[in-house]
Legacy VTK file of the C-alpha trace (Angstrom):
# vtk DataFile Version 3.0
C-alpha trace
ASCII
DATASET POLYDATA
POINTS 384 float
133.962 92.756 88.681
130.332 93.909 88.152
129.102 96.971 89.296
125.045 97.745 89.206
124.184 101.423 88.852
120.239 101.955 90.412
118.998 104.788 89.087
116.780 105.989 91.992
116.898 109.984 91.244
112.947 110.174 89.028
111.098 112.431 90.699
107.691 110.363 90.657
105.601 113.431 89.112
102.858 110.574 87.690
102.653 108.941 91.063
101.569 112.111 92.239
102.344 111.722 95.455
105.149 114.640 96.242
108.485 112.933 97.249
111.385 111.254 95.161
109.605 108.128 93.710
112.931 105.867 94.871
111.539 106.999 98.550
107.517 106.191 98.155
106.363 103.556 100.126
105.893 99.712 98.871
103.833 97.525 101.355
105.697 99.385 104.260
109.696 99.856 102.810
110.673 102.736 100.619
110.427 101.586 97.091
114.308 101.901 96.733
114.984 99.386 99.594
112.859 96.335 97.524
114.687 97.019 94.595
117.923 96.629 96.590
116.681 92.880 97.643
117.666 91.748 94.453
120.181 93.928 93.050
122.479 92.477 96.306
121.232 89.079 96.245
122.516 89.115 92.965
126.556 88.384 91.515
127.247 92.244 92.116
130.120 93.675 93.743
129.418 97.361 94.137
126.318 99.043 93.325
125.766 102.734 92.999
122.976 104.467 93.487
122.085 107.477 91.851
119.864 109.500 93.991
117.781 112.771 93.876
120.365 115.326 94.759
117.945 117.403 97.643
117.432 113.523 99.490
120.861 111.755 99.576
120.626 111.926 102.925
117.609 110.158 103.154
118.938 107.947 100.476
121.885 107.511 102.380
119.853 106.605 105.310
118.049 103.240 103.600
121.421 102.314 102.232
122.630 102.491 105.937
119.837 99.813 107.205
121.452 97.080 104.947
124.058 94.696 105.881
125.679 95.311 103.055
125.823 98.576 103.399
129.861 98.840 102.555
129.036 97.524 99.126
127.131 100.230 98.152
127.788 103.650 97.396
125.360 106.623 96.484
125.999 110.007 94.272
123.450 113.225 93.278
121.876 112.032 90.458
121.375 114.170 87.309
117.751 116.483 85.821
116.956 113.087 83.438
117.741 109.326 83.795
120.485 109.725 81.094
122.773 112.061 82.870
121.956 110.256 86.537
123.473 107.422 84.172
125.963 109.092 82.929
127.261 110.671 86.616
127.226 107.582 88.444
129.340 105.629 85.659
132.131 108.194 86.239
132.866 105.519 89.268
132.727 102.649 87.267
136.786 100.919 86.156
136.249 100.773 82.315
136.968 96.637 82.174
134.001 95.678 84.195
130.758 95.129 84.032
127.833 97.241 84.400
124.512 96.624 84.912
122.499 100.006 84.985
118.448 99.146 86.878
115.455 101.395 87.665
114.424 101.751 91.301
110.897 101.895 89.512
111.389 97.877 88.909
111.356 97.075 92.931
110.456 93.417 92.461
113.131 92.801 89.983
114.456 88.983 91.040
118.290 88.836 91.745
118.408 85.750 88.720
117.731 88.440 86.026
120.565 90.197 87.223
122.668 87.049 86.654
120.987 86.227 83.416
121.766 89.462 81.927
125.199 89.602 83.548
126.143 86.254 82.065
125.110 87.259 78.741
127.346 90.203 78.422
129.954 87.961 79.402
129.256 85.696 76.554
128.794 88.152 73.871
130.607 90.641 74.771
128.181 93.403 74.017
124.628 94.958 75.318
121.861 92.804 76.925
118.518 93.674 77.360
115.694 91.533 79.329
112.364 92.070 77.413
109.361 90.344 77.056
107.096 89.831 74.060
103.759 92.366 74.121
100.576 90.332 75.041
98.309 93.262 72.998
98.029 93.578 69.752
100.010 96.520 68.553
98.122 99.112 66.482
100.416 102.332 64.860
98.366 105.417 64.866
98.436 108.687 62.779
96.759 111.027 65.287
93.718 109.324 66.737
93.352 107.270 63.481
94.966 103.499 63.043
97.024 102.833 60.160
99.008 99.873 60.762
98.918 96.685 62.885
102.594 96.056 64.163
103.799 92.255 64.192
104.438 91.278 67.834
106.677 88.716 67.193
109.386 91.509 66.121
108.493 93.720 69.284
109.733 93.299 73.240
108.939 95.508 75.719
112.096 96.420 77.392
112.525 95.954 80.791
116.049 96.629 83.628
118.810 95.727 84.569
120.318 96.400 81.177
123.958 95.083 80.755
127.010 96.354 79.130
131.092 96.265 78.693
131.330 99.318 81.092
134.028 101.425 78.856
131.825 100.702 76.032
129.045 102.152 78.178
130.996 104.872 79.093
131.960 105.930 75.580
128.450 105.950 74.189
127.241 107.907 76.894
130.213 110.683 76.223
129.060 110.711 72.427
125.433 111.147 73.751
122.833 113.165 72.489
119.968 114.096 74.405
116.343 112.596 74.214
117.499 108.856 75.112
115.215 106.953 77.538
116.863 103.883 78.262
120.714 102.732 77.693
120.248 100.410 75.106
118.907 103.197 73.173
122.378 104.967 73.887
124.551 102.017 73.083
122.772 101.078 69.550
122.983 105.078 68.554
127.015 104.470 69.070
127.050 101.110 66.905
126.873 98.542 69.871
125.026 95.476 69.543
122.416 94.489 71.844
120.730 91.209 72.254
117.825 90.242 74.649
117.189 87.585 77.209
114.041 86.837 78.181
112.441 89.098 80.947
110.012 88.490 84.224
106.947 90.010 84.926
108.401 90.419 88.174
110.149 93.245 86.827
107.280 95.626 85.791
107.903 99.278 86.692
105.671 101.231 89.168
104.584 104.471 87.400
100.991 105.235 88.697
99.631 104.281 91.731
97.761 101.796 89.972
101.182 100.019 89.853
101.851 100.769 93.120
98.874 98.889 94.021
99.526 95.901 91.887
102.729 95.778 93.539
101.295 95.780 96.868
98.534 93.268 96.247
101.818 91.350 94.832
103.268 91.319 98.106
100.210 91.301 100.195
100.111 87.871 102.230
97.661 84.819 100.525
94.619 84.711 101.727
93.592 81.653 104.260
90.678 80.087 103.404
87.425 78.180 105.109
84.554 75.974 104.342
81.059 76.064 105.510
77.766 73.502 104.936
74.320 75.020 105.152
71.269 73.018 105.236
67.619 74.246 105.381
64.583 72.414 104.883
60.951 73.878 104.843
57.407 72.296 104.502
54.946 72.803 101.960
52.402 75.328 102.753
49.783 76.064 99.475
48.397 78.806 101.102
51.742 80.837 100.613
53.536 82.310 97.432
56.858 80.277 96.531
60.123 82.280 97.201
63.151 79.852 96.265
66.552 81.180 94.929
65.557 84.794 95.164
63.149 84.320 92.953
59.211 84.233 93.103
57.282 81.379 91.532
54.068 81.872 90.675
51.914 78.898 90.400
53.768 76.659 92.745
52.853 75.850 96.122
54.861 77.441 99.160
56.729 76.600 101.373
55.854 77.149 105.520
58.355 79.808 107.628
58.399 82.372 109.771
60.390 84.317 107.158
60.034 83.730 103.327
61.336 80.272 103.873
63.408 80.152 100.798
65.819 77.380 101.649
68.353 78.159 98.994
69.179 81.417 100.382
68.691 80.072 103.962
71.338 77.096 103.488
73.493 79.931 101.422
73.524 82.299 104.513
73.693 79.111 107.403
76.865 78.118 105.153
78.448 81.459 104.648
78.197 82.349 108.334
79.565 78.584 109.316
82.418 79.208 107.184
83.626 82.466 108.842
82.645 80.578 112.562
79.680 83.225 112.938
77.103 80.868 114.377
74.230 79.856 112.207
71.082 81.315 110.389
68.993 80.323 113.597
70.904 82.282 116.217
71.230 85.026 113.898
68.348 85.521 112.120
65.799 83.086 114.043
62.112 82.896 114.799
62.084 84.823 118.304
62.907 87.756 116.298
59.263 89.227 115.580
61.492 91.816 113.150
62.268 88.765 110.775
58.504 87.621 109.981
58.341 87.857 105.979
62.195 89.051 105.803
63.529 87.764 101.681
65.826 85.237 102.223
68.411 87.212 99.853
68.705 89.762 102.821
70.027 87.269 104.906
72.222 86.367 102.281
73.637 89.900 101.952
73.443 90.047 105.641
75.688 87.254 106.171
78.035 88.399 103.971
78.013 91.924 105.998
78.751 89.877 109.030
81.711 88.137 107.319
83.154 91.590 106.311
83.198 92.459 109.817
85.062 89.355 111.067
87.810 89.970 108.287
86.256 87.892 105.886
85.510 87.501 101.947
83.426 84.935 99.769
85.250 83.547 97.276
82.369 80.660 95.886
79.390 79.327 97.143
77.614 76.095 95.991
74.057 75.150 96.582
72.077 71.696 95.500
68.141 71.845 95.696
66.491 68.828 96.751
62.698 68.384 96.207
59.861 67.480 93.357
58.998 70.878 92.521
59.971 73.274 91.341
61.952 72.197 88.408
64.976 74.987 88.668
66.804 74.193 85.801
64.550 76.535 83.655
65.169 79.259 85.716
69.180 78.166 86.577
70.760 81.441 84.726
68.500 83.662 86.865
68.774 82.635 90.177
72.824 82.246 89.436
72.718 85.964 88.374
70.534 87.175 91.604
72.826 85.245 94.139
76.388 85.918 92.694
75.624 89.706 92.922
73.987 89.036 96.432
77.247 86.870 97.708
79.975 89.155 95.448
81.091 85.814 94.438
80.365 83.301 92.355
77.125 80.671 93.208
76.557 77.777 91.409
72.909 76.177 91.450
71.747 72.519 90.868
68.741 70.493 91.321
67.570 66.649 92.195
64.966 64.485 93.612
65.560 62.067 96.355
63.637 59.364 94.181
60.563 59.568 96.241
62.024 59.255 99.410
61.504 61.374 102.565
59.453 64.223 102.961
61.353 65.981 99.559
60.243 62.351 97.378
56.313 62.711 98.800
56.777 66.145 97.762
56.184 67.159 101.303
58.713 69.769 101.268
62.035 71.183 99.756
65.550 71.302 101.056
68.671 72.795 100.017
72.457 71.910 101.153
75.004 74.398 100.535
78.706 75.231 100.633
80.593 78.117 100.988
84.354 78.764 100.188
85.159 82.159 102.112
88.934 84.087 102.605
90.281 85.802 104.934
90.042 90.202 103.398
92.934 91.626 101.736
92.613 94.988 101.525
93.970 96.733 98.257
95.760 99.150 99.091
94.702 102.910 98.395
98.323 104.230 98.274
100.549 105.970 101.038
LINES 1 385
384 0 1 2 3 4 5 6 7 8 9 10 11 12 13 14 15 16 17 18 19 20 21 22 23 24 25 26 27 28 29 30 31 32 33 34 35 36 37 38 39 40 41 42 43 44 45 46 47 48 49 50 51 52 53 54 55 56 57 58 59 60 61 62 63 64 65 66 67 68 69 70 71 72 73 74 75 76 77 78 79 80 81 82 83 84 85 86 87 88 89 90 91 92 93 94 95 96 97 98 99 100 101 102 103 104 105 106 107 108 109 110 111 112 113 114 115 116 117 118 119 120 121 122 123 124 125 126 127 128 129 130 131 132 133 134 135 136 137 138 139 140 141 142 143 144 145 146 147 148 149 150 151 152 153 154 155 156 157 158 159 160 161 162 163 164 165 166 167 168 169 170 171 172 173 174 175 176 177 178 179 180 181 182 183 184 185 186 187 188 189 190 191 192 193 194 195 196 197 198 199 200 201 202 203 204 205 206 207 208 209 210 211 212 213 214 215 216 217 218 219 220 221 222 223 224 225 226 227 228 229 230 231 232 233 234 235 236 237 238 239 240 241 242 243 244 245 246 247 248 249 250 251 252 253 254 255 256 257 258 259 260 261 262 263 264 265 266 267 268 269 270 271 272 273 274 275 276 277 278 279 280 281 282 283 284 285 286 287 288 289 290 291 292 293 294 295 296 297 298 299 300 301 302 303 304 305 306 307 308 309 310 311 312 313 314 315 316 317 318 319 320 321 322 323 324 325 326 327 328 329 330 331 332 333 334 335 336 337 338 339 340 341 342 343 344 345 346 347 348 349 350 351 352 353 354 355 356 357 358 359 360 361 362 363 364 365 366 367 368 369 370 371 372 373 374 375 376 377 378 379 380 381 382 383
């Protein structure tokens, strides 16, 4: 048989947050109820939780929502993870085997619990899954650096660890304090340990800046939607250019009843197409006395206002400039810059001629044709 201990009795002091962390909400479920996903999906028999010994009732209560509720059983935990450990394998037969897991790991997949359950078969000894560091390393003296470790010959540790449960059970009894995980206690009674490979999956929530990865984890993809924008304005010489954002002094400009930059216009017509908000016209148009002179990078940041409101985020927005003049490759890496911050995502920018046809080739006027990629919001999540 194989028997999973959950060690769900921590406090949660980092999280901050004033209850048992096994008990702290993930995306909606007590954190304790997501690890439980996997540990039964899992080739386990029994599982034992060990639980905070002021809420095994509440404890008791999650357990009691599962349909495999007569599989598991839960006992007070102990002051540290080693003696919750060390309690809850008092109910363990000493021929089977044990895999001891963190509630802190919620995401943990059932498959490393069969990984690391086959390999104690096999060997006969401890497994660990672990996972090579993606940092360099550094040892320090204090504040100061005096070594750079080899990674290679690290692995960050991660649960459900597995062992022969009596040889579990008699390095635990020869125990001394100050050990954080169980490896650590097998190894310091001569067992052997040897390490699968681990899963990202299985990071442990200790802040609530894990708690929010998690919950970004589990948050639902985002849908997405296209726009097109198109704008096209007349030159007008006795008017300053505005195009991109940007001003252009020396070039003719272009006639409007705003600025009548087309690149932000076919931006914002393309942003508010993509979230099905209508277009720059009914929005922004010409009846609108308020709008005479208005920079076309306020409609831009406008639009994007009106796609937060609908539940909406840019994700990329591409724009092609059509006309004689200006040249805008010169000034590419600016007008990029200006527009990325205005859309909060990234804009691409790129120029032609239409070989002197239409009113762009008689360099009668400029047009721009944009797209915009938006998603539907995600909030991240601020904690409980």
């Amino acid at each position: 048989m194989t028997v999973a201990i959950v060690v769900a009795a921590g406090n949660g002091v980092r999280l901050g947050l004033g209850i048992p962390k096994a008990l702290v909400p993930l995306a909606g479920r007590p954190m304790l109820d997501w690890a439980l996903d996997g540990v039964l999906a899992a080739q386990v028999d029994h599982v034992i939780v060990a639980a905070p010994p002021a809420a095994t009732g509440a404890i008791s209560g999650i357990v009691a929502t599962r349909k495999a509720a007569d599989r598991v059983t839960v006992v007070p935990g102990g002051a540290s993870r080693q003696e919750s450990v060390a309690l809850a394998l008092a109910g363990v037969a000493g021929d089977e085997v044990v895999l001891v897991h963190d509630a802190a790991r919620p995401l943990t997949p059932a498959g490393l619990f069969d990984l690391v359950r086959a390999a104690v078969v096999a060997t006969g000894g401890g497994v660990v899954p672990a996972l090579t560091p993606a940092d360099t390393v550094k040892q320090l003296d204090g504040t100061t650096v005096v070594g750079t470790l080899d990674r290679s010959r690290l692995a960050a540790v991660q649960t459900p660890q597995g062992f022969p449960a009596g040889a579990l059970q008699q390095a635990y009894a020869a125990a001394g304090s100050g050990h954080t995980d169980d490896a650590s206690v097998f190894t310091a009674a001569g067992g052997g340990v040897t390490v699968v490979p681990g899963d990202p999956a299985a990071a442990k929530i200790t802040t609530l800046w894990d708690l929010r990865r998690a919950e970004q984890l589990l948050a639902p993809p985002a849908a997405t939607r296209t726009g097109i924008g198109v704008d096209v304005h007349a030159i007008d010489p006795t008017r300053p250019l505005r195009l991109g954002g940007l001003d252009w002094p020396g070039e003719p400009g272009l006639a409007g009843h705003s600025d009548a930059d087309v690149v932000c216009h076919a931006i914002a017509d393309a942003l508010l197409s993509a979230g099905g908000l209508g277009d720059l016209g009914s929005r922004f148009g010409v009846d609108r006395a308020e709008e005479a002179g208005r920079a076309g990078v306020e409609f831009v940041t406008r639009s994007v206002a009106l796609l937060a409101d609908a539940g909406f985020v840019p994700l990329s927005v591409a724009v092609q400039v059509i006309g004689n003049r200006p040249r805008v490759g010169p000034r590419r890496a600016e007008i990029v810059a200006l527009l990325t911050a205005a859309v909060g995502a990234p804009v691409s920018v790129a120029g032609t001629t239409s070989d002197g046809l239409g009113l762009t080739g008689r360099g009668e006027g400029v047009a721009a044709i944009a797209t915009a990629l938006v998603g539907t919001a995600v909030p991240v999540p601020s904690g409980p």
